[in-house]
C-alpha positions as CSV (number, residue, x, y, z in Angstrom):
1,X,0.2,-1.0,-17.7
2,X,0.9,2.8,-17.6
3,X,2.3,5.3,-14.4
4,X,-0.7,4.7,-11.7
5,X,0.2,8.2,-10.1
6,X,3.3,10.5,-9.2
7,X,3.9,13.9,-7.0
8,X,6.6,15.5,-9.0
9,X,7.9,19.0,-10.3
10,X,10.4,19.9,-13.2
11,X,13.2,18.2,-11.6
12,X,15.0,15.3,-13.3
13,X,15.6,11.6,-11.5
14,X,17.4,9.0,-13.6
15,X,14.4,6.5,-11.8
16,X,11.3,8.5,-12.3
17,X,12.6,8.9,-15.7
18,X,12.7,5.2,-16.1
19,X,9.7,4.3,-14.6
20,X,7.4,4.4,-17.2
21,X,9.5,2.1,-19.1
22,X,9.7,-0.2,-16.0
23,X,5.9,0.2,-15.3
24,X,4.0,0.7,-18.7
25,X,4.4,3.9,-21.3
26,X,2.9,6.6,-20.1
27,X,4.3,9.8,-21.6
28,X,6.1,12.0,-19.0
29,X,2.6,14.4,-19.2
30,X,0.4,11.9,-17.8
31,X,2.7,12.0,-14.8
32,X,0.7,14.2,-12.0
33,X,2.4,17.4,-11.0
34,X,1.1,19.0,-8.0
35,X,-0.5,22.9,-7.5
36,X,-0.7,25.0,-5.2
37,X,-3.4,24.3,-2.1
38,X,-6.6,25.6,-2.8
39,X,-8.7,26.6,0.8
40,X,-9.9,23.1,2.3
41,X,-8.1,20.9,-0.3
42,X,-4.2,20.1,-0.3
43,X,-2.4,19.0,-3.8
44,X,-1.6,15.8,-2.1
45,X,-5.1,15.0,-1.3
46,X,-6.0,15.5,-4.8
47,X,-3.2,13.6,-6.0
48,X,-4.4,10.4,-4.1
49,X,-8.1,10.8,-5.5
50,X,-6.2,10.4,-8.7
51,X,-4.1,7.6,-7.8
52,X,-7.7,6.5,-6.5
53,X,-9.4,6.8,-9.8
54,X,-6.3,5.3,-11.7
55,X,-6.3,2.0,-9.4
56,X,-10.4,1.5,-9.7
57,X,-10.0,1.3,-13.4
58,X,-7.7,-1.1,-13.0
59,X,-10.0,-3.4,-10.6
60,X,-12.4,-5.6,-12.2
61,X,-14.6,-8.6,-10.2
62,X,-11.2,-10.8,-10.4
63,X,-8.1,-7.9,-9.8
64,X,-9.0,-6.8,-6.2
65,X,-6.5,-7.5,-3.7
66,X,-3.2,-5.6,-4.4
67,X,0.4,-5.5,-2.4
68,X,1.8,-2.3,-2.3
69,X,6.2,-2.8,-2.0
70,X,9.2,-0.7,-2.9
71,X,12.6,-1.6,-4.0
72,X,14.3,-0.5,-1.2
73,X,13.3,0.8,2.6
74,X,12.5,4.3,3.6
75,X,10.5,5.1,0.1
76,X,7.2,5.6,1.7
77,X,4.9,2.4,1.1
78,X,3.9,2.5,3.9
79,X,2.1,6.3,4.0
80,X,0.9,5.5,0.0
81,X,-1.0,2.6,1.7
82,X,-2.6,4.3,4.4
83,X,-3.6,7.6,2.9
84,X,-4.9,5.3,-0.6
85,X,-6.6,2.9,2.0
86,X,-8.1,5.9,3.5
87,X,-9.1,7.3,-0.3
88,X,-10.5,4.6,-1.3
89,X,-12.8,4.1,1.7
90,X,-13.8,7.6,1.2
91,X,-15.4,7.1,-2.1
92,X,-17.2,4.5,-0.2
93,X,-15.4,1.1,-0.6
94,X,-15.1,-1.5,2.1
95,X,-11.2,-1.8,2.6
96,X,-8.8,-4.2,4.7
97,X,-5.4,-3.0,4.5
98,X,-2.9,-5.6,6.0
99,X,0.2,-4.8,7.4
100,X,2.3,-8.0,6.2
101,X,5.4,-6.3,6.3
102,X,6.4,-8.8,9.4
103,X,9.8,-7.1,10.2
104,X,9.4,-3.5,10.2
105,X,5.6,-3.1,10.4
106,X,5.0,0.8,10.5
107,X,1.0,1.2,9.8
108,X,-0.3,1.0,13.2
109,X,1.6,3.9,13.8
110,X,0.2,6.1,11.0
111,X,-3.7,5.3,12.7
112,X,-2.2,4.9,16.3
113,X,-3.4,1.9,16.7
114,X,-1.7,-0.9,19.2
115,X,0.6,-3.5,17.5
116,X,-0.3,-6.5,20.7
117,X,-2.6,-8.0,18.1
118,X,-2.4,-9.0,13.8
119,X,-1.6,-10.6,11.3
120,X,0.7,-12.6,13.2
121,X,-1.5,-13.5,15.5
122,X,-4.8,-14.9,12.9
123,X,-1.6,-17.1,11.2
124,X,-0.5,-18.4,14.3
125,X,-4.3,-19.4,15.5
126,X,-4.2,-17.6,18.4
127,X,-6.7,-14.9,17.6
128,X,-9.5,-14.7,15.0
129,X,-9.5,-12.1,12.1
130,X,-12.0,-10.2,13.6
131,X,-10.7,-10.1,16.8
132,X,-7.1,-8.6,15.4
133,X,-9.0,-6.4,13.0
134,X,-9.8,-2.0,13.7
135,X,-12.3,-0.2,12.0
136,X,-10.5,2.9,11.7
137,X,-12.8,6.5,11.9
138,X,-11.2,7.2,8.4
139,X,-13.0,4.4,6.9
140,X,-10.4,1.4,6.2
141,X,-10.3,-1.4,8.1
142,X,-6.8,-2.0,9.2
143,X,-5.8,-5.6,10.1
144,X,-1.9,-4.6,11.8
145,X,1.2,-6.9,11.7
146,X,1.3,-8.4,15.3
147,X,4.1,-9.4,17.4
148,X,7.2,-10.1,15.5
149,X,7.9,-13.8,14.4
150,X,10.2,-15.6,14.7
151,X,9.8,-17.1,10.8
152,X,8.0,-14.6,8.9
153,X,8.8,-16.3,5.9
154,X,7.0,-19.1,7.1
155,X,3.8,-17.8,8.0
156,X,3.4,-15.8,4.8
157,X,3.9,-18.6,2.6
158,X,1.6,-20.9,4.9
159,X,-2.0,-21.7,3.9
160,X,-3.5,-19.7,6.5
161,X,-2.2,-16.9,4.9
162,X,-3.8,-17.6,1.6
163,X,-7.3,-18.7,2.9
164,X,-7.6,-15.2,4.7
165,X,-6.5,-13.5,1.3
166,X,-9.0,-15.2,-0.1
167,X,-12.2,-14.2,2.7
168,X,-11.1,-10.8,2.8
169,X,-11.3,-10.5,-0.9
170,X,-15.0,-12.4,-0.3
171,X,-15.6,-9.9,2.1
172,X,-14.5,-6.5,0.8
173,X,-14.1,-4.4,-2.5
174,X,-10.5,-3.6,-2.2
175,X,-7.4,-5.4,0.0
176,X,-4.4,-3.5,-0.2
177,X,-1.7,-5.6,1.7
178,X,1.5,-3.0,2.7
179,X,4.8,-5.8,2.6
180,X,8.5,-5.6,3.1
181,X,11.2,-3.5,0.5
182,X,11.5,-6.4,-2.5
183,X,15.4,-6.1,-2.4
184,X,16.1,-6.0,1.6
185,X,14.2,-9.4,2.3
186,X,12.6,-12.2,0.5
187,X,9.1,-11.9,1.9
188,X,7.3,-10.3,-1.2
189,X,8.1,-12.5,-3.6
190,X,6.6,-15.1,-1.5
191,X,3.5,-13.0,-1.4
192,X,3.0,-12.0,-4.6
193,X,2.1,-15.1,-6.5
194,X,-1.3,-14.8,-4.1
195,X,-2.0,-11.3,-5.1
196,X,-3.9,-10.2,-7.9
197,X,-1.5,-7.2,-8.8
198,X,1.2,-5.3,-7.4
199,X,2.0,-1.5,-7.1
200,X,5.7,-0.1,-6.8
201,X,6.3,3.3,-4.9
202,X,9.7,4.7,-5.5
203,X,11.1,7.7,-3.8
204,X,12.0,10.4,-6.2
205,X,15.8,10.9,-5.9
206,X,16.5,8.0,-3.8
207,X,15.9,4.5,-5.6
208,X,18.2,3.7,-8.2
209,X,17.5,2.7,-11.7
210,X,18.8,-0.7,-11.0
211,X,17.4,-1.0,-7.9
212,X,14.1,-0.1,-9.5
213,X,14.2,-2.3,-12.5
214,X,15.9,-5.2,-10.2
215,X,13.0,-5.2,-8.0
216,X,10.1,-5.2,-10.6
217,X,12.0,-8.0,-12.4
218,X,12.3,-9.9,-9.0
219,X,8.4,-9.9,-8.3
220,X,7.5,-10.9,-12.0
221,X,10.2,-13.5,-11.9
222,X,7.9,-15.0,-8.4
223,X,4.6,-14.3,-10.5
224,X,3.8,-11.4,-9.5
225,X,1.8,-9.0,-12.4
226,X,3.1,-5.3,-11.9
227,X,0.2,-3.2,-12.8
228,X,1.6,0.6,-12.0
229,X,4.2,2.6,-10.1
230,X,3.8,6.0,-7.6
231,X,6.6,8.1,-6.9
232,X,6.6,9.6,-3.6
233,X,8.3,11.9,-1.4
234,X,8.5,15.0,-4.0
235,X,6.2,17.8,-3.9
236,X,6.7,21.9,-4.1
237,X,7.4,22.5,-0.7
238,X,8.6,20.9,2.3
239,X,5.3,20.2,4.2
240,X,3.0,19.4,1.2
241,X,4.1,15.6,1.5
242,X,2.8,15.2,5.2
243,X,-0.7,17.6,5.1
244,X,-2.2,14.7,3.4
245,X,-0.6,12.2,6.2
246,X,-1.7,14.0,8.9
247,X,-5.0,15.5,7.6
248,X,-6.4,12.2,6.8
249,X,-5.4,9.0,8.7
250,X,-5.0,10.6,12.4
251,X,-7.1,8.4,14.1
252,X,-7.4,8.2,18.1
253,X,-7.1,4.2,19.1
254,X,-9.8,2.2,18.5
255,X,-10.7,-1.1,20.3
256,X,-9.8,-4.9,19.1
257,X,-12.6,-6.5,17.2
258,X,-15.1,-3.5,16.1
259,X,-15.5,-4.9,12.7
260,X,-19.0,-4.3,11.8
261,X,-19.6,-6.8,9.0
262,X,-18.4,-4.8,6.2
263,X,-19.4,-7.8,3.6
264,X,-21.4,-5.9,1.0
């Protein structure tokens, strides 16, 4: 396992230090540092082709659906799982992201997208996956989190929610499935041991190095396999964070069940 990607500059974070000893042994110069923007392309946007090309050499026929968590809230899965969704479907991959985290569910906003509809509601039986599903203009296929439940635990760890991991991996090259902060709620863990691999994104100068370590240790301990970390929120300026946010997964709203049979 080595660092899947990182925005970073000179500055020194006990965690990002760490995490290639939490995450593999990548020497501190494979860690991406961003440039300035060139005309038409931002330093973020090539920073997520490279997180792109680091996470395709890690799929194979078998390693294909992947859950995307943090240690702790407020570290920016959520915007890593868009914009790499988005990435990804760029190169020309059919993609279902899934919003499973089921208590704070925040991707419907980044496409502007309703929440009435989701995951919630293909677990509960009361719509179909394609009916809940949006095929966003950026490219990925976005299946959002629903109406809050009552028992998210519950519907996560039901079969339902395994059988529909296992037809969207029939149906598409990559499922990237955006879940709740490891150490706030118990809800990855129960996740994990249904996911082929699992990526960690850590906020440079906010996790700790125990909260970082406690985390990956807590989704090995449910059988999770913890292929790569991407540290988030540091750039060289203020704004270069969000260009690649707002340049790339705007969307205007899309209607409910416009999935086009993306099976390849």
């Amino acid at each position: 396992m080595i660092q899947l990607g990182a925005v970073r500059t000179d500055q020194s974070d006990p965690a990002s230090d760490t995490l290639p000893r939490l995450v593999g042994s990548a020497p501190p110069a494979a860690v991406m540092r961003p440039r300035r923007r060139a005309p038409g392309r931002s330093s973020i946007e090539e920073s997520f082709r490279t997180l792109r090309s680091n996470l395709l050499l890690r799929t194979t026929a078998n390693i294909r659906t992947f859950i995307v968590t943090s240690a702790t809230p407020q570290e920016g899965k959520s915007t890593i799982s868009a914009n790499l969704a988005c990435s990804l479907a760029a190169a020309g991959k059919q993609v279902l992201l899934v919003d499973a985290d089921l208590r704070r569910p925040s991707v419907h906003r980044i496409f502007r997208v309703p929440n009435v509809y989701g995951l919630v509601n293909v677990l509960g039986g009361t719509r179909t996956f394609d009916d809940a599903c949006y095929v966003t203009p950026a490219g990925p296929v976005l299946l959002p989190s629903g109406p809050s439940p009552v028992d998210p635990q519950a519907l996560l760890e039901s079969e339902r929610f395994a059988q529909l991991l296992r037809k969207a991996k029939a149906q598409f090259d990559i499922v990237l499935v955006d879940s709740a902060p490891v150490l706030s709620v118990a809800d990855t863990p129960l996740i994990v041991p249904q996911i082929d691999a699992a990526i960690f994104v850590m906020r440079f100068g906010a996790v700790t190095e125990r909260d970082a370590a406690l985390a990956v240790e807590r989704v090995r301990a449910a059988g999770g396999t913890v292929i790569g970390g991407v540290l988030s929120h540091v750039a060289d300026d203020d704004e270069s964070y969000h260009v690649y946010e707002s340049d790339y997964v705007t969307a205007p709203r899309q209607t409910a069940g416009s999935i086009r049979n993306p099976v390849r």
